[in-house]
C-alpha positions as CSV (number, residue, x, y, z in Angstrom):
1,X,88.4,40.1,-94.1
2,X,86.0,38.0,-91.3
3,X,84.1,35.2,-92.8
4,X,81.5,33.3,-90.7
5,X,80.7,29.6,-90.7
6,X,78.3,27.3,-89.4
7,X,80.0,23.3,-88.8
8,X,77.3,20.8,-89.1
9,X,77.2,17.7,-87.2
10,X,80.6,18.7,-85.2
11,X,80.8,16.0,-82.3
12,X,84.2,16.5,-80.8
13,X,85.7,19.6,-78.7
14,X,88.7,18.0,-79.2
15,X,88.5,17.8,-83.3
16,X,87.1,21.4,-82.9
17,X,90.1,22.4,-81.2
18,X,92.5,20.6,-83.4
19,X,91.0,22.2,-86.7
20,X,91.1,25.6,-85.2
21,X,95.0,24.6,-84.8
22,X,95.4,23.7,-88.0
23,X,93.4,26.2,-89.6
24,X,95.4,29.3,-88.0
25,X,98.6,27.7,-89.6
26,X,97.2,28.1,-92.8
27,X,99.2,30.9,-95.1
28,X,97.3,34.0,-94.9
29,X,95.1,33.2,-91.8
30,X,95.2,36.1,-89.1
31,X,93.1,34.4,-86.7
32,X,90.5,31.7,-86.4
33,X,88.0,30.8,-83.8
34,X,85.7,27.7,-83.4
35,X,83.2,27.7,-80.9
36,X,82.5,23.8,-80.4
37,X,78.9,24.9,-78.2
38,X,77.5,27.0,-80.8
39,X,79.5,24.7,-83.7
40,X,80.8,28.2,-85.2
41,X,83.8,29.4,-87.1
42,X,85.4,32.6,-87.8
43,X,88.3,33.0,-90.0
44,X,90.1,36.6,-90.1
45,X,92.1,36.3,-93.2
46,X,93.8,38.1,-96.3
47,X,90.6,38.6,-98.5
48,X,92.7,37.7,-101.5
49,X,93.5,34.1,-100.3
50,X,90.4,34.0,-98.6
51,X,88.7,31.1,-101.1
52,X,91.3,28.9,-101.2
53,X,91.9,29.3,-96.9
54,X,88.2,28.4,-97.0
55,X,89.0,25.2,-99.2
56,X,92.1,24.1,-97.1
57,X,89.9,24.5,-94.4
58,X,87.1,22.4,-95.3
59,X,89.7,19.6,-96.3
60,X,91.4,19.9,-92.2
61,X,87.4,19.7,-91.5
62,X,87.0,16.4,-93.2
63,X,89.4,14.7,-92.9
64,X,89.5,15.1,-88.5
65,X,85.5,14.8,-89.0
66,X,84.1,13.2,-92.0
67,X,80.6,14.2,-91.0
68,X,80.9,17.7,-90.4
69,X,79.7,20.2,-93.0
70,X,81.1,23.8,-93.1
71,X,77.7,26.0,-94.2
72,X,78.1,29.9,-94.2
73,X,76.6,31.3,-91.4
């Protein structure tokens, strides 16, 4: 299953880079990309753990960018 996101107010390639690392470790994640220019995400993932990958996610998001809001795309 793909998901799209949208990040809000992302102001760092490097956080960007970091979530994406942090995101593809996550159990049930096949791939994740985050495109810091366009401030998209897409998370390839089993469609059964798919809500809570998306919760995990948006916790990595805060907490490496406070300001940063993950909308669906």
């Amino acid at each position: 299953m793909k998901k799209k996101f949208r990040l809000e107010n992302l102001g760092c390639a490097n956080c960007a880079a970091k979530m994406e690392d942090r995101i593809n470790k996550l159990d049930g994640v096949e791939s994740v990309s985050i495109n810091f220019m366009t401030t998209r995400m897409i998370i390839e993932a089993d469609k059964e753990k798919m809500p809570t990958i998306i919760q995990e996610a948006e916790k990595i998001i805060k907490k490496l960018e406070p300001d940063t809001k993950l909308t669906k795309a």
